[in-house]
Each structure stands twice: as structure tokens, then as C-alpha cells.
DSSP file (Angstrom, degrees, kcal/mol; ACC not computed):
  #  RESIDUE AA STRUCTURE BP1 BP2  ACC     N-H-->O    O-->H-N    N-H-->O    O-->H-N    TCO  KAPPA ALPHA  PHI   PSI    X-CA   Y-CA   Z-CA
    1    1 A X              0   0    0      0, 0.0    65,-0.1     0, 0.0     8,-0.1   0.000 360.0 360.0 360.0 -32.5  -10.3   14.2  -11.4
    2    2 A X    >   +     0   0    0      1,-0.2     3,-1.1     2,-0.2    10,-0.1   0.763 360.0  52.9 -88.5 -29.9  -11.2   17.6  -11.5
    3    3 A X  T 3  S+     0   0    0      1,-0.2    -1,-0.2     6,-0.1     7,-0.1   0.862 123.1  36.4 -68.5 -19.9  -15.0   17.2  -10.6
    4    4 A X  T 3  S+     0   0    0      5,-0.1    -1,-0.2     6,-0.0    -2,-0.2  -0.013 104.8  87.8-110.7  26.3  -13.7   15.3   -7.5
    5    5 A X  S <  S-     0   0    0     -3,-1.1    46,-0.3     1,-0.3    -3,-0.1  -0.144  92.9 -39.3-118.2-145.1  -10.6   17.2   -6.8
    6    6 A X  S >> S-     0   0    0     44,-4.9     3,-1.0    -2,-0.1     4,-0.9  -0.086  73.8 -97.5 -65.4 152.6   -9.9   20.9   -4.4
    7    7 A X  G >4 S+     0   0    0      1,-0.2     3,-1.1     2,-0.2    -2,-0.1   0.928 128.0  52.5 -45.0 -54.3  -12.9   23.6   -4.7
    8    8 A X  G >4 S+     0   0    0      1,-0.3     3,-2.0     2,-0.1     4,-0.4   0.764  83.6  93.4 -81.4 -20.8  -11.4   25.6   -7.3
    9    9 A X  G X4 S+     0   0    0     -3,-1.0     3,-1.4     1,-0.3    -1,-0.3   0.801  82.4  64.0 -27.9 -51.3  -10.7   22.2   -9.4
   10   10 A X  G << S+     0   0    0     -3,-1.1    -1,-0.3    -4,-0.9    -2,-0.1   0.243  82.6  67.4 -61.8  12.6  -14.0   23.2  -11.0
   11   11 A X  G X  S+     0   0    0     -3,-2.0     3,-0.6     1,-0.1    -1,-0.2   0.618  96.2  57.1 -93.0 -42.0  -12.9   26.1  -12.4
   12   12 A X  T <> S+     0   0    0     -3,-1.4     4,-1.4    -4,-0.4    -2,-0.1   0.353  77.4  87.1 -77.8  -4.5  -10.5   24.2  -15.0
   13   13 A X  T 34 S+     0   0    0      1,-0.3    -1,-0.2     2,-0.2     4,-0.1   0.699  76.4  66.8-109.0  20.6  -12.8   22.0  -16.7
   14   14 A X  T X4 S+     0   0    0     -3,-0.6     3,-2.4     1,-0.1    -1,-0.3   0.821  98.1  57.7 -59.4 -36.3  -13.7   24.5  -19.2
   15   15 A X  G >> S+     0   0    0      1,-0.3     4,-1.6    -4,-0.2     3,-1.3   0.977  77.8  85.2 -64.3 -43.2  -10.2   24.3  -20.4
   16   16 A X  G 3< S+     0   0    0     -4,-1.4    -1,-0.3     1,-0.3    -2,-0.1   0.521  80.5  62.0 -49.5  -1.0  -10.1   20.8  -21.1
   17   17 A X  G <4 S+     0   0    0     -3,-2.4    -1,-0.3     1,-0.1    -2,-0.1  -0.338 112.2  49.7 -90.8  43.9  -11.7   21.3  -25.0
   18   18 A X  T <4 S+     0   0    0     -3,-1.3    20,-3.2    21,-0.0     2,-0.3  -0.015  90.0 104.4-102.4 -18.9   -8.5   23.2  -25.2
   19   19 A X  E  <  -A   37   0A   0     -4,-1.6     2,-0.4    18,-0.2    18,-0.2  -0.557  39.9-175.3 -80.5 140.4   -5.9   20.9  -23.9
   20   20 A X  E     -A   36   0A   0     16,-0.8    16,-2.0    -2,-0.3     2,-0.1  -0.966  28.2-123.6-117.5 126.3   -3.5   19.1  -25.7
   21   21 A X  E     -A   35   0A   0     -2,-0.4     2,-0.2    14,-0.2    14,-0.2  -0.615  36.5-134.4 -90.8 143.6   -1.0   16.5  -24.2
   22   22 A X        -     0   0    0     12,-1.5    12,-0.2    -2,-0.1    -1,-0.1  -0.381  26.8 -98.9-100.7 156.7    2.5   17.7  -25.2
   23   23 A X  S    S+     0   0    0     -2,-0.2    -2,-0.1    10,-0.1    12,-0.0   0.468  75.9 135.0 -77.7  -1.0    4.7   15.6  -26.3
   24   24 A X        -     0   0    0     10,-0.0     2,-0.4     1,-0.0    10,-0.3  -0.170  29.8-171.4 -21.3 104.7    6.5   15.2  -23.1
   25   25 A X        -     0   0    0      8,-0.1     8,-0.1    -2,-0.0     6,-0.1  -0.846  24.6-116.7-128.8 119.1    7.5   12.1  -21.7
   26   26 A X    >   -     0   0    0      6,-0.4     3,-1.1    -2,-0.4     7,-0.0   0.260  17.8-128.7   9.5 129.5    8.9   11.4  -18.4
   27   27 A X  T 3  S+     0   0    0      1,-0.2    -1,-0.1     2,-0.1     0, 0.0   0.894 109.9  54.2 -95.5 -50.9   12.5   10.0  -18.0
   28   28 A X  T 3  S-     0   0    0      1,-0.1    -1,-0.2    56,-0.0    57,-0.1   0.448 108.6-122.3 -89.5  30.8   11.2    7.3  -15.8
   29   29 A X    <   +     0   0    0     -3,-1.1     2,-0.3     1,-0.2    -2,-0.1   0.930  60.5 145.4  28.7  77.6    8.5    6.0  -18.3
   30   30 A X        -     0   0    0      2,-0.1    57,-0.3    57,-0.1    -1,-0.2  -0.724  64.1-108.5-117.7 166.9    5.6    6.5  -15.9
   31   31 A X        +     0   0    0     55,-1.9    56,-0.1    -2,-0.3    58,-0.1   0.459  68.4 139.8 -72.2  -7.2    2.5    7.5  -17.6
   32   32 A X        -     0   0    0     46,-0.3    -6,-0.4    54,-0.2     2,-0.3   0.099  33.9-151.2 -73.2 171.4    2.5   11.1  -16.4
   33   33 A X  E     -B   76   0B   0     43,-0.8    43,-0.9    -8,-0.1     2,-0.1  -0.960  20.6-151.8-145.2 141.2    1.5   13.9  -18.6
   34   34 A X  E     -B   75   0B   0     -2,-0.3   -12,-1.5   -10,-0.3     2,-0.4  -0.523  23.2-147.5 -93.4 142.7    1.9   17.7  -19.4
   35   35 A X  E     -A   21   0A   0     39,-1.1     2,-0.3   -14,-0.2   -14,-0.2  -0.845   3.1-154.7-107.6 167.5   -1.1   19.7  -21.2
   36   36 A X  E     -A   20   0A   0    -16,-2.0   -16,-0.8    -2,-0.4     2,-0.7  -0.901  16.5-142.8-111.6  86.8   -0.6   22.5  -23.6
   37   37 A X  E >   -A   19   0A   0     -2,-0.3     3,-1.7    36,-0.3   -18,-0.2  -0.464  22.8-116.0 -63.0 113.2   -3.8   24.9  -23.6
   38   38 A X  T 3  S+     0   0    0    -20,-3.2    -1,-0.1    -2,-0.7     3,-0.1  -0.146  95.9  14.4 -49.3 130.5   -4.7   26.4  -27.2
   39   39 A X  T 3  S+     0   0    0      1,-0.2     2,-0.7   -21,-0.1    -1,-0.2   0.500 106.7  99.4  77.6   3.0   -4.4   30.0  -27.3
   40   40 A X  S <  S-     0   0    0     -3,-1.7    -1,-0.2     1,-0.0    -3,-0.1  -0.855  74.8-119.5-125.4 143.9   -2.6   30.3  -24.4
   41   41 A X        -     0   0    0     -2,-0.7    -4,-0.3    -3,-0.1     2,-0.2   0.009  53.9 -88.1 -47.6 168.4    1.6   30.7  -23.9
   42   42 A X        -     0   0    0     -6,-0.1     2,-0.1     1,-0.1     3,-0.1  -0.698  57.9-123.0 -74.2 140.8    3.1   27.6  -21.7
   43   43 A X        -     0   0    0     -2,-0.2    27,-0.2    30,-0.2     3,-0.1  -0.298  30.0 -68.9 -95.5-165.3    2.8   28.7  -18.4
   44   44 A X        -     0   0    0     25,-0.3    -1,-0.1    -2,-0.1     0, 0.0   0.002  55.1 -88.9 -68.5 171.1    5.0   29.1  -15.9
   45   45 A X  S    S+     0   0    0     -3,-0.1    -1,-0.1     2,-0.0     2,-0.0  -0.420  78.3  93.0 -66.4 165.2    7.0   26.3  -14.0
   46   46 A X        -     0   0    0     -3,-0.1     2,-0.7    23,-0.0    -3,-0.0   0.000  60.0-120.3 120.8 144.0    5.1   25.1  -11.1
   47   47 A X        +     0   0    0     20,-0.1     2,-0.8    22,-0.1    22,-0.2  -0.783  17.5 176.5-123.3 116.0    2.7   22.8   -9.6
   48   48 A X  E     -C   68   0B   0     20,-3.3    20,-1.1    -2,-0.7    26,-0.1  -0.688  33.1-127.1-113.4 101.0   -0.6   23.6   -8.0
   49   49 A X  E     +C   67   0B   0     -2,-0.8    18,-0.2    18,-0.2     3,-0.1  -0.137  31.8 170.8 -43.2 104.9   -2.7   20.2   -6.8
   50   50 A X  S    S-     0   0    0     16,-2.2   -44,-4.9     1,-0.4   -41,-0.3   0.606  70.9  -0.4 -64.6 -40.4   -5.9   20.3   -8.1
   51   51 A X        -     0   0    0     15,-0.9    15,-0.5   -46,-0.3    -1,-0.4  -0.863  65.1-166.9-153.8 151.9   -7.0   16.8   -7.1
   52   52 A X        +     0   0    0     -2,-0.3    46,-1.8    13,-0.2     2,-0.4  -0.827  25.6 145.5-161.5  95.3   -4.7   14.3   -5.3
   53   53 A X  E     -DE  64  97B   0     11,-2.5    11,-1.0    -2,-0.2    44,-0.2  -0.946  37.8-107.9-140.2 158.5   -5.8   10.5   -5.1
   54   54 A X  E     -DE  63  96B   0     42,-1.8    42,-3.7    -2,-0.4     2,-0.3  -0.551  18.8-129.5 -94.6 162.2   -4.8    7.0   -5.1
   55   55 A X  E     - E   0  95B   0      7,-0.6    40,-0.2    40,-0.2     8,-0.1  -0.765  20.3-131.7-114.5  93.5   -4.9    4.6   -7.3
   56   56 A X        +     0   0    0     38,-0.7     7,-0.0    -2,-0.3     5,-0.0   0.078  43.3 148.2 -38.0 112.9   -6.3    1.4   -6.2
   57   57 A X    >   -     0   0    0      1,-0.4     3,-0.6     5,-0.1     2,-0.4  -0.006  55.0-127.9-143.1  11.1   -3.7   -1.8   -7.3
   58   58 A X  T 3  S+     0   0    0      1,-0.2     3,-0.4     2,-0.1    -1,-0.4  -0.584  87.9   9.5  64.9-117.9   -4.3   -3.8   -4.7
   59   59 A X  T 3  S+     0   0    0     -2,-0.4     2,-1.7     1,-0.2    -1,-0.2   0.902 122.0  65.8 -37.9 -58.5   -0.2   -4.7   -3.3
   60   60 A X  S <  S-     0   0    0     -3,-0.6    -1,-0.2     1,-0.1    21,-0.2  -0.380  83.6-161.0 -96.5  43.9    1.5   -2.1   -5.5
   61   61 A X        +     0   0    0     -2,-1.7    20,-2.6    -3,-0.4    21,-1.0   0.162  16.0 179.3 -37.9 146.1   -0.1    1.3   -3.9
   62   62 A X  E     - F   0  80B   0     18,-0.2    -7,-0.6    19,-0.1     2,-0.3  -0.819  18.7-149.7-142.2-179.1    0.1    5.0   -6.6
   63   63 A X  E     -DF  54  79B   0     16,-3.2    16,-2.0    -2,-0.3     2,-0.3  -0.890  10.6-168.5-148.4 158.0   -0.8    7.9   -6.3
   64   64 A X  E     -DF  53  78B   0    -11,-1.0   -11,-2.5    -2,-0.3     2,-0.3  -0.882   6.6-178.7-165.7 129.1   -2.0   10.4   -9.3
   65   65 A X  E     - F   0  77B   0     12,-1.4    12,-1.8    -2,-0.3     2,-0.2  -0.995  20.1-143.6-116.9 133.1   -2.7   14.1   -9.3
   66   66 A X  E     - F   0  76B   0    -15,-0.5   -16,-2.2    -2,-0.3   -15,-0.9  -0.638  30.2-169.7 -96.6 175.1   -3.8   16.6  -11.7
   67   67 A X  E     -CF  49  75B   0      8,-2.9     7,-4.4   -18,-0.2     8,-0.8  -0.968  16.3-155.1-158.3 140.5   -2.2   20.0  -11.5
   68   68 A X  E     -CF  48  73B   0    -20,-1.1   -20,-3.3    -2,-0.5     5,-0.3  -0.923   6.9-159.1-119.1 156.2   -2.2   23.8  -12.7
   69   69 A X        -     0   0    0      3,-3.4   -25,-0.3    -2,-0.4     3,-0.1  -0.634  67.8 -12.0-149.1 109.5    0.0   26.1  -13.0
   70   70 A X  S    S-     0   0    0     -2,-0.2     3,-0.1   -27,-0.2    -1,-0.1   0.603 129.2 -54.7  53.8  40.6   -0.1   30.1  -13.2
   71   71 A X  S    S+     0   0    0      1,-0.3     2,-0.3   -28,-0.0    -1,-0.1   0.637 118.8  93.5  76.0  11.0   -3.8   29.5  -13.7
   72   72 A X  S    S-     0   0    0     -3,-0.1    -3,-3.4   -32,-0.0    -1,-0.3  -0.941  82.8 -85.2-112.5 152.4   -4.0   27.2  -16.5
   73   73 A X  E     + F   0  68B   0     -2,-0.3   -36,-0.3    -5,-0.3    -5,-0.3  -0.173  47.4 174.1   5.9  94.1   -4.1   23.3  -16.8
   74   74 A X  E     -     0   0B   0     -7,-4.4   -39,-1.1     1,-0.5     2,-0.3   0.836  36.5 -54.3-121.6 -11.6   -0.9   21.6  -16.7
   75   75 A X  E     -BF  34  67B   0     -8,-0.8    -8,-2.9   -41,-0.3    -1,-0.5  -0.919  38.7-120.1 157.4 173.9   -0.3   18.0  -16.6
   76   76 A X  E     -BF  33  66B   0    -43,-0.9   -43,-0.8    -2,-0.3     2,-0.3  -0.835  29.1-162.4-131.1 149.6   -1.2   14.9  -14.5
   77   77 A X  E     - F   0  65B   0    -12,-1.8   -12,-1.4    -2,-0.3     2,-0.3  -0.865  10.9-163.0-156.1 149.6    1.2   12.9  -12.8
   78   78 A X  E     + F   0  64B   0     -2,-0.3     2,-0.3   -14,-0.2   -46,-0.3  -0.691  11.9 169.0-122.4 169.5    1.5    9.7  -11.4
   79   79 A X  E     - F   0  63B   0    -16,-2.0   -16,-3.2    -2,-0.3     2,-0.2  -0.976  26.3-109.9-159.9 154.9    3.9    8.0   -8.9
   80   80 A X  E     - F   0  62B   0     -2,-0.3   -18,-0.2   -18,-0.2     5,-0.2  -0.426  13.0-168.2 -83.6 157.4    4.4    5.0   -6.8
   81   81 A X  S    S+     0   0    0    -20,-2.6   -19,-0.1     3,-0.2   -20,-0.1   0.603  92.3  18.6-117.4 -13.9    4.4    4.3   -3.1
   82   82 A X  S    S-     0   0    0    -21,-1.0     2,-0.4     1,-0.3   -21,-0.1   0.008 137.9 -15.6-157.6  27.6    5.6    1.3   -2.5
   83   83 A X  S    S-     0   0    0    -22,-0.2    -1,-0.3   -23,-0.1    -3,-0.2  -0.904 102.4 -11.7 162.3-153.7    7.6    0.6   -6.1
   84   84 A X        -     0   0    0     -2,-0.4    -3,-0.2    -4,-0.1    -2,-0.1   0.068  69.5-100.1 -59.1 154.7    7.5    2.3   -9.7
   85   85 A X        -     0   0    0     -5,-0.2     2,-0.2   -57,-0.1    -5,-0.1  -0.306  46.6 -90.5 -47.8 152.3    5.2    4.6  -10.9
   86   86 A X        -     0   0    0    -23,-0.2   -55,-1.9     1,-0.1   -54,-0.2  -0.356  25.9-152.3   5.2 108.2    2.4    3.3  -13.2
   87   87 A X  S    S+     0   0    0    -57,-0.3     2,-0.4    -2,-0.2    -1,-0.1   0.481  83.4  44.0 -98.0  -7.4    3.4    3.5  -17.3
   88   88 A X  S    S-     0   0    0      0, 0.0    -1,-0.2     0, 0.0   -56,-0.0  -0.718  93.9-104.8-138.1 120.8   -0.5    4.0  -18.2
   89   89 A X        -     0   0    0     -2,-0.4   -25,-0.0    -3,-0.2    -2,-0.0  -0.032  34.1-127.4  -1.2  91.7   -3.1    6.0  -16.7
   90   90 A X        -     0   0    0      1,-0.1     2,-0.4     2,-0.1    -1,-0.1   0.233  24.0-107.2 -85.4 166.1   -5.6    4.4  -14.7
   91   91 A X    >   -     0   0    0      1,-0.1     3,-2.4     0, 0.0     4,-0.3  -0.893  28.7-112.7-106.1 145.9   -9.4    4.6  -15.3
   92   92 A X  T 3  S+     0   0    0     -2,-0.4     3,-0.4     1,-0.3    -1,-0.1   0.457 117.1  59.9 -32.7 -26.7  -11.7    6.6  -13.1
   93   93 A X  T 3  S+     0   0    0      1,-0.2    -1,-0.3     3,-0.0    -3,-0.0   0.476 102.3  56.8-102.2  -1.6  -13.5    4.1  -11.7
   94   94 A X  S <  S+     0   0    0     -3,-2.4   -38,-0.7   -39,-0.0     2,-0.2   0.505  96.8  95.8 -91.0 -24.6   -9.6    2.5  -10.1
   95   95 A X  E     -E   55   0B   0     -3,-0.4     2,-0.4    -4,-0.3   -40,-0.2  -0.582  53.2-178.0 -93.5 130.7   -9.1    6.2   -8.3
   96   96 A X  E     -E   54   0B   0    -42,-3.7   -42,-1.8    -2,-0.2     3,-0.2  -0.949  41.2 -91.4-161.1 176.7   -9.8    7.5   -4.7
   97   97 A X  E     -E   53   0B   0     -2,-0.4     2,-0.7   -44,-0.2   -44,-0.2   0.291  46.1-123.9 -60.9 152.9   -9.6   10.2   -3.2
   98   98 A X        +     0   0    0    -46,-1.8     2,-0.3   -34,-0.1    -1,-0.1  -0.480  31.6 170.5 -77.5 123.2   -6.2   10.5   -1.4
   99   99 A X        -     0   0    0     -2,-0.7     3,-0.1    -3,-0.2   -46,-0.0  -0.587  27.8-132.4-157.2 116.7   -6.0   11.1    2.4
  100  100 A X        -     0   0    0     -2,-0.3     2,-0.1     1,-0.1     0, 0.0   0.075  40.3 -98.4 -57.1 168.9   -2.8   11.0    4.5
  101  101 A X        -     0   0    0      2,-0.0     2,-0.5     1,-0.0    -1,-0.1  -0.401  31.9-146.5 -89.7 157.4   -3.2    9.1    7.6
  102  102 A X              0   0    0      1,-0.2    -3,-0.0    -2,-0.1    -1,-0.0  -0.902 360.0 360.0-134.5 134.2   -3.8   10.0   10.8
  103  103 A X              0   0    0     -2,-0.5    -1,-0.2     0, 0.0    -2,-0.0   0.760 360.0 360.0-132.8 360.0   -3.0    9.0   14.1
């Protein structure tokens, strides 16, 4: 997600051999997920879109982003478009890239 995501996306993927998924779970048991970087505090609240793509389900259109926040790594999260979110993570090769419509 991050080689395929905004220009700066590429900036982050050092960090991933320091992230840890937190023990977080979502209230509406969708798959998303928060990281925790080693050696660094939790950052601050906020979400900056890193990558933004759908997830190919045929009927049942999702959506998935990965996300930073105050310049670390922060979490992934998915949602639904046209009914609930996803409860597991999709694999790469089911994602592309997101792009509102135009008319």
C-alpha cells in the first residue's frame, strides 16, 4: 500500500520493521488496524491518507487506506460502500487504486 500509495508514502516503509499492531479492535468488528512504532511515543490523534484504494469484491464494493499520523505510521483501515466493512484484510493482489468518479 505504501509503495502504491501518495508520493511521500515512500517515506514510511522504513518504519514498518518497527511496527507493531496494537491491540485495538474496532467496535464494529471490521478488520482495521492501529500500529505502534518501537521507540517511538503514540502519536498524536489524526489521520493522514497515505494510500487510498478499493478493494475488489465483486457486488459488495470496500475501500482500505493506510494512514499516518504526526509523522509516524498509524493504522490501516477498512470500510464498506455499499454494506459492512470487511472483518479481514484483503490481499494485495484484491486492491486498486481508489479514484472518485468523475463526471
Amino acid at each position: 500500500m505504501l509503495k502504491h500509495g501518495t508520493e511521500e508514502a515512500t517515506q514510511y516503509l522504513g518504519q514498518l520493521d518497527l511496527a507493531e499492531v496494537t491491540p485495538w479492535k474496532c467496535l464494529c468488528g471490521c478488520a482495521s488496524i492501529n500500529f505502534q512504532i518501537r521507540g517511538h511515543a503514540e502519536p498524536p490523534p489524526g489521520v493522514h491518507i497515505l494510500g487510498d484504494f478499493m478493494i475488489n469484491q465483486g457486488d459488495h464494493p470496500s475501500g482500505i487506506f493506510i494512514f499516518s499520523s504526526g509523522d509516524l505510521l498509524r493504522g490501516i483501515e477498512v470500510y464498506g460502500m455499499a454494506g459492512d466493512a470487511p472483518t479481514v484484510l484483503p490481499r494485495s493482489e484484491s486492491l486498486s487504486a481508489f479514484e472518485s468518479g468523475t463526471s
